[in-house]
RODO-2510 file (C-alpha; in nm, 4 decimals, decimal comma):
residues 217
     n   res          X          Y          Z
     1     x    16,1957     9,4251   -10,4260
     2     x    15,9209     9,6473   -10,4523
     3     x    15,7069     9,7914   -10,1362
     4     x    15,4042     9,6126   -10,0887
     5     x    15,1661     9,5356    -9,8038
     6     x    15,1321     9,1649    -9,6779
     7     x    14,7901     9,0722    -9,5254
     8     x    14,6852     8,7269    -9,3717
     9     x    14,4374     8,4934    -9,3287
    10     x    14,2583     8,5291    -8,9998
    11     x    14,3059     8,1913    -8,7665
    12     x    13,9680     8,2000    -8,5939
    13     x    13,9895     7,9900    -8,2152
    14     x    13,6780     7,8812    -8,0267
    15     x    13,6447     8,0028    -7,6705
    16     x    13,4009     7,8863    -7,4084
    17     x    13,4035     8,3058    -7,3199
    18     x    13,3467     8,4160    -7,7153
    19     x    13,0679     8,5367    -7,9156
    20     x    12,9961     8,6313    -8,2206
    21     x    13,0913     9,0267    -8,2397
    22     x    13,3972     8,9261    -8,4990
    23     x    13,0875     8,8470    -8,7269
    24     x    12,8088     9,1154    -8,6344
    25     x    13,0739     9,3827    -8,5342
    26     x    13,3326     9,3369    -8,8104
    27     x    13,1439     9,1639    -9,1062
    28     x    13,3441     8,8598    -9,0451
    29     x    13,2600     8,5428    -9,1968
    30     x    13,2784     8,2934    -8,8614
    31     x    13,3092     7,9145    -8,9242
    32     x    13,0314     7,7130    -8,7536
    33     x    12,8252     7,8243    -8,4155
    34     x    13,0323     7,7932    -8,1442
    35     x    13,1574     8,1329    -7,9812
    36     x    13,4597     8,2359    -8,1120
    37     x    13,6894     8,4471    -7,9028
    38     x    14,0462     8,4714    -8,0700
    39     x    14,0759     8,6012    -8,4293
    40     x    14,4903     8,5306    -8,4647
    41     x    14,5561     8,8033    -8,7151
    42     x    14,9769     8,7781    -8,6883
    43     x    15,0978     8,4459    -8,5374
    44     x    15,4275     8,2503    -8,5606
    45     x    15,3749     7,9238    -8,3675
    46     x    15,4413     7,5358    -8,3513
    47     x    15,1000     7,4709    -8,3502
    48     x    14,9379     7,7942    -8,5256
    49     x    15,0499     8,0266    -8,8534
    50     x    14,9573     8,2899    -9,0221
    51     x    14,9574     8,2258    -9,4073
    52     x    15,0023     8,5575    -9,6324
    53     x    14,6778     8,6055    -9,8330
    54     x    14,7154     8,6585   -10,2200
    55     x    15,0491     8,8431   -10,3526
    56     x    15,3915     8,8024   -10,4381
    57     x    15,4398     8,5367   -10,0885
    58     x    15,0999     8,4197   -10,1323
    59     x    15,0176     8,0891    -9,9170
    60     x    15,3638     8,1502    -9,7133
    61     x    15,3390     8,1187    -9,3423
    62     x    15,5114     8,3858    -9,1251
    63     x    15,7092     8,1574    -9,0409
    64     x    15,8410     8,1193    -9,3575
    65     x    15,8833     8,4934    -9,4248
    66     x    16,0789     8,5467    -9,1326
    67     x    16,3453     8,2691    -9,1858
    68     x    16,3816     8,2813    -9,5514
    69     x    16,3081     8,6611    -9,6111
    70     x    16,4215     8,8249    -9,2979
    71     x    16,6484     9,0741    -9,4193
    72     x    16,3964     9,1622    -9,7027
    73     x    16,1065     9,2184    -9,5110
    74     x    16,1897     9,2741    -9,1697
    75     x    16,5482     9,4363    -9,1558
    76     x    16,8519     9,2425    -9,0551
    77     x    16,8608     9,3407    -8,6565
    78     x    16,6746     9,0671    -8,5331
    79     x    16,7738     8,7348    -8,4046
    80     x    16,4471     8,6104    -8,2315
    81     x    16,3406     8,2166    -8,3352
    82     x    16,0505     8,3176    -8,4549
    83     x    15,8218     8,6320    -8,5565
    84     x    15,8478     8,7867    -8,1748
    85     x    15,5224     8,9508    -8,1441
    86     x    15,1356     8,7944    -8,1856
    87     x    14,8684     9,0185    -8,2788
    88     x    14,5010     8,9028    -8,1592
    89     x    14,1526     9,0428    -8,1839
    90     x    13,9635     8,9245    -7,9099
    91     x    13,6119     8,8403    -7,8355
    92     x    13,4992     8,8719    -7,4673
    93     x    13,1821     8,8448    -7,4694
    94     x    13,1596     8,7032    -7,1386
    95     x    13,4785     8,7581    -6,8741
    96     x    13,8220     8,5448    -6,8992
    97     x    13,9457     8,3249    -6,6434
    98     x    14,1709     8,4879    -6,4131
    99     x    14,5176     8,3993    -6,5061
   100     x    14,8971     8,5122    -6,4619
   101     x    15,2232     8,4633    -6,7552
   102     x    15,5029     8,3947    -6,5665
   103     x    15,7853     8,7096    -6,5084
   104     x    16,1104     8,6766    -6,6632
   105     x    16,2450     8,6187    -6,3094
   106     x    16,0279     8,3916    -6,2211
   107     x    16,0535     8,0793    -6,5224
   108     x    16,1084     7,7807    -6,4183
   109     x    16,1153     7,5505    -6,6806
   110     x    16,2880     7,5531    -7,0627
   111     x    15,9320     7,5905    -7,2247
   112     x    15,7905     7,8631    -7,0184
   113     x    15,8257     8,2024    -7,1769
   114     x    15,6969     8,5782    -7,0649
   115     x    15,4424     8,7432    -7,2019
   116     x    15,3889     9,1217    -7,1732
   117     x    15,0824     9,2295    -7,3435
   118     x    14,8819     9,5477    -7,4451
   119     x    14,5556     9,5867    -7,4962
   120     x    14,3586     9,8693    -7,7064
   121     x    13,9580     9,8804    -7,6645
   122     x    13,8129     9,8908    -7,9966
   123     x    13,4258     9,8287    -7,8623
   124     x    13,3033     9,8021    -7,5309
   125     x    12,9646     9,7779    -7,3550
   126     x    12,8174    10,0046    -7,0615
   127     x    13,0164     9,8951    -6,7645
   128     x    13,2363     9,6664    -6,9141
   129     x    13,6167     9,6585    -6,7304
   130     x    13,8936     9,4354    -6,6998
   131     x    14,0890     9,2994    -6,3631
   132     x    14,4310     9,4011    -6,3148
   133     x    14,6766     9,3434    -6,0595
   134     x    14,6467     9,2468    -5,6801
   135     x    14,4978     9,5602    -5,4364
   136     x    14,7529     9,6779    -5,1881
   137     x    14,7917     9,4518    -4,8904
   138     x    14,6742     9,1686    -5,0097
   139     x    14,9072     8,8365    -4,8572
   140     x    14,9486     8,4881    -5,0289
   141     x    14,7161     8,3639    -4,7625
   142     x    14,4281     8,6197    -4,8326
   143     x    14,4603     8,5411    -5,1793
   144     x    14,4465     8,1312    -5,1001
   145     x    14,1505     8,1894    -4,9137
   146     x    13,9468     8,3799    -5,2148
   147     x    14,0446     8,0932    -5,4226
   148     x    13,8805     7,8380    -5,2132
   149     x    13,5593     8,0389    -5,1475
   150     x    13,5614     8,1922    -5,5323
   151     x    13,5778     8,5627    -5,4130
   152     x    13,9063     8,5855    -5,6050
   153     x    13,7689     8,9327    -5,7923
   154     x    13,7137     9,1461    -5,4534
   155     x    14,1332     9,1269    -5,4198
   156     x    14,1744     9,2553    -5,7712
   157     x    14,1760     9,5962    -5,8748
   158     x    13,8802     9,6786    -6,0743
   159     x    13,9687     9,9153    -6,4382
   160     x    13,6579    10,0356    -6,6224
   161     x    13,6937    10,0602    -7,0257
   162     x    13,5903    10,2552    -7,3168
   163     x    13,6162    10,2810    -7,6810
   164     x    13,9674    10,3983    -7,8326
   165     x    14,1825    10,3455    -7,4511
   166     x    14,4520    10,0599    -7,3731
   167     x    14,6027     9,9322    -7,0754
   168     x    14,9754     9,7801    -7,0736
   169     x    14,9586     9,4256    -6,8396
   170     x    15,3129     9,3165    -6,7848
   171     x    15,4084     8,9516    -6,7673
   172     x    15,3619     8,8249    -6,4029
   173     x    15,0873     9,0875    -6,3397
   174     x    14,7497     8,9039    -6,1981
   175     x    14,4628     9,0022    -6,4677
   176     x    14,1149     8,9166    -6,6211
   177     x    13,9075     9,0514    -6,9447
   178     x    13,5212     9,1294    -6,8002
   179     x    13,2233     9,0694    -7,0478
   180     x    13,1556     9,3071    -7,3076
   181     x    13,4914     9,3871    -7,4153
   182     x    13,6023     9,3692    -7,8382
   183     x    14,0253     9,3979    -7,7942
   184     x    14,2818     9,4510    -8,0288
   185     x    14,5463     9,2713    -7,8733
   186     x    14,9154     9,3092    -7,8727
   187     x    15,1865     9,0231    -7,7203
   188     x    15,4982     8,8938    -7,6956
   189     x    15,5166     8,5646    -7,8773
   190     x    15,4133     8,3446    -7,5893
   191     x    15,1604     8,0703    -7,5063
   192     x    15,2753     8,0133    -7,1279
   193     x    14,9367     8,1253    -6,9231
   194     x    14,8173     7,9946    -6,5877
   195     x    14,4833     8,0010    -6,4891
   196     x    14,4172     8,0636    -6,1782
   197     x    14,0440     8,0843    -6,1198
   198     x    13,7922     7,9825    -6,3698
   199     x    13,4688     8,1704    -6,2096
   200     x    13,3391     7,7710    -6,1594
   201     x    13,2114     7,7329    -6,5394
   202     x    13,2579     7,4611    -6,7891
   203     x    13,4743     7,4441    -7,1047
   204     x    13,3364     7,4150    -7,4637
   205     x    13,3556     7,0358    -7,4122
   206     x    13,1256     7,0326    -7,0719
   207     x    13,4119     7,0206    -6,8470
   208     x    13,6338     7,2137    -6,5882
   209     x    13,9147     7,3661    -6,7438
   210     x    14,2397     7,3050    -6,5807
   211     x    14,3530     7,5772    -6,3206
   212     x    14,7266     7,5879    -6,2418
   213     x    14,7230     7,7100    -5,8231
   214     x    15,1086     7,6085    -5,7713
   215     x    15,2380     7,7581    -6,0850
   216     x    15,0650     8,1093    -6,0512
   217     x    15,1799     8,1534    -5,7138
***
């Protein structure tokens, strides 16, 4: 088989914390007018696949690829499922909910899985940041209390960002993308997030999006 490079289709996902910077930063071309905050550029999901653009595996999924041309394409070491890692570009145009992905110590049901996750700052604006991780000292009842009077970002450890710097968030570390942030995002294949505080807004569909308290803590 000869060498050859595989690209694939975008899968473009509307988020109530999007924009539009895929389009006026990258020369996308964006479906519709909602903000768009996920571009899935390597995914191997139930629900969501990448299909290989025009070539010799033109219109296979990954999915495909990795059962039926594994040792071909990827080498013959690996016995994940599926395709183990899911490459994003993300869209934060305004700040994510604050949310948690369960530790491998810490799953509790078949379906849950870890997700460890670097992120590298390809644009950001003046100021921009993410959350990451609990400040010292802070007790499950502190951080109960900041839930029910929305002050949830005072226990969390501010991280300013710039252009061309990345920060490694390990699964079960508490975390949150700020506004103004364009990421090129790197994951374990995973889909298990909790949400743990929403910053009181409204989903794409007008309402509250579910927060899992129990589960995060």
């Amino acid at each position: 088989m000869k060498c050859q490079c595989l690209t694939f289709h975008p899968l473009y996902k509307e988020r109530v914390w999007g924009g539009r910077v895929l389009e006026t930063h990258f020369g996308r071309q964006l479906p519709g007018e909602n903000p768009i905050g996920e571009s899935c550029e390597l995914v191997d999901r139930e629900d969501s696949q990448s299909v290989v653009c025009e070539s010799e595996f033109g219109g296979a999924s990954l999915h495909d690829l990795w059962v039926n041309q594994r040792r071909e394409l990827f080498g013959e070491d690996y016995d994940f499922p599926r395709f183990p890692i899911l490459v994003k570009i993300l869209d934060a145009s305004d700040v994510l909910s604050v949310q948690v992905h369960p530790a491998p110590h810490r799953l509790i049901h078949e379906r849950e899985e870890p997700k460890s996750e670097i992120w590298y700052f390809i644009t950001t604006t003046e100021g921009a940041g993410v959350y990451a991780g609990l400040k010292r000292g802070v007790t499950r009842a502190d951080f109960e209390v900041a839930l029910g009077t929305g002050r949830i970002a005072e226990l969390l450890h501010h991280v300013p960002t710039m252009p061309d710097s990345c920060i490694a968030i390990p699964s079960g570390r508490l975390h949150a993308i700020a506004a103004g942030n364009a990421i090129f995002e790197i994951q374990q294949n995973s889909d298990t997030t909790y949400r743990v505080f929403d910053w009181n807004r409204l989903g794409l569909d007008g309402l509250p999006r579910r927060i899992h308290i129990e589960e995060s803590l």
